[in-house]
Structures are given as C-alpha cells and as structure tokens.
C-alpha positions as CSV (number, residue, x, y, z in Angstrom):
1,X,-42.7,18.0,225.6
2,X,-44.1,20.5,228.4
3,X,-44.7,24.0,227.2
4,X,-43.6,26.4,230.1
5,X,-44.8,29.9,230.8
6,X,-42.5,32.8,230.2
7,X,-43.7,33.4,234.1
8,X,-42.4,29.9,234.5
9,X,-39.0,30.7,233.0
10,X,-38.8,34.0,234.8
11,X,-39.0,32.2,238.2
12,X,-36.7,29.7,237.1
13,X,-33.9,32.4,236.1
14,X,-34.8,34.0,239.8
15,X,-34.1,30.7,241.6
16,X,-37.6,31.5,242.8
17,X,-39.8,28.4,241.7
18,X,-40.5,25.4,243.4
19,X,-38.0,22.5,243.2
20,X,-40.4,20.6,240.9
21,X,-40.6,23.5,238.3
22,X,-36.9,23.8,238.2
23,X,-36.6,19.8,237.5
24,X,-38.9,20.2,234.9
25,X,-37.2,22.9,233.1
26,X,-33.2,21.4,233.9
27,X,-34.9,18.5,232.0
28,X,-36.2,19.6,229.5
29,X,-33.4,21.9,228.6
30,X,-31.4,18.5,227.8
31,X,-33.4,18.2,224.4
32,X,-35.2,21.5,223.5
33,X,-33.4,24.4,222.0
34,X,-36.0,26.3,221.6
35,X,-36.6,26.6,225.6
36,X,-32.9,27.2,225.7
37,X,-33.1,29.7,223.2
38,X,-36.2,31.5,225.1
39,X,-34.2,31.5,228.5
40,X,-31.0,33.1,227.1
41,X,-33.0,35.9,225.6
42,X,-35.3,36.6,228.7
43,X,-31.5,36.2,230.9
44,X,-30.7,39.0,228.4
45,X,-33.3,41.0,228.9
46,X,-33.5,40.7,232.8
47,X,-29.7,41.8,232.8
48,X,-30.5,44.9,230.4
49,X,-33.2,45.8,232.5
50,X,-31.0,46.1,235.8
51,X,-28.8,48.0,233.9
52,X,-31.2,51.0,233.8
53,X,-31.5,53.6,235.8
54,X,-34.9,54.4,237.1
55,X,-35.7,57.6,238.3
56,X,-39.0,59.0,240.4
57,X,-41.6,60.8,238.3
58,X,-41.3,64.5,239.0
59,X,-43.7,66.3,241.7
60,X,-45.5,67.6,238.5
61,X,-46.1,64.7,237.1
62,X,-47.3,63.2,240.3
63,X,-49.5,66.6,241.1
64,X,-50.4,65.5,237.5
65,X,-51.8,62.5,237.5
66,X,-53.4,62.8,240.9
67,X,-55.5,65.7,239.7
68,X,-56.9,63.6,237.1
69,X,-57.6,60.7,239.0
70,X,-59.9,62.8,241.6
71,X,-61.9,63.5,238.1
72,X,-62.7,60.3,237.8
C-alpha cells in the first residue's frame, strides 16, 4: 500500500491536489486505518489552528528584529 506525504494529506483535506492524488488517497482509505487515523488528526489540527487568533508582532519587535538583521 502507497505511503502518502503529510503534504499529500494536507492538499487532499484542502481539496487542493490533483484529481489523481485524491483517487489515490479515497482508495486507499477503503482499507488503511492508519491513513484514516492520520487524516482525522491533521483535520483536527487544521481546524484548531483556524481557531486562533493571530495578531501582528508589535512595532518593537519589528524595530527589533530589523536592527539585528542589518548586523548581519
């Protein structure tokens, strides 16, 4: 059985890979639990991480790390 890429999975769970790829993994999910298993966690993840709230680093920070960038 075909060993997919977490990339691969990501993609797949975006609707974003190529109709071949999604074949693959719909087929594949038939029999494997372990790929099922890997999707519903990286799902979970994905969702968890659109639940956060991002915020802009501060002026500071971005002063910050600028500064030390020109050092280099």
């Amino acid at each position: 059985m075909k060993k997919f890429k977490e990339e691969d999975l990501i993609l797949y769970l975006y609707k974003d890979g190529s109709p071949r790829l999604r074949a693959a993994i719909e087929e594949a999910l038939e029999l494997d639990f372990e790929l099922k298993d890997r999707l519903r966690v990286l799902s979970r993840t994905i969702r968890q991480l659109n639940k956060l709230k991002l915020t802009s680093p501060s002026k500071q920070s971005i002063k910050a790390i600028l500064k030390h960038a020109e050092r280099k």
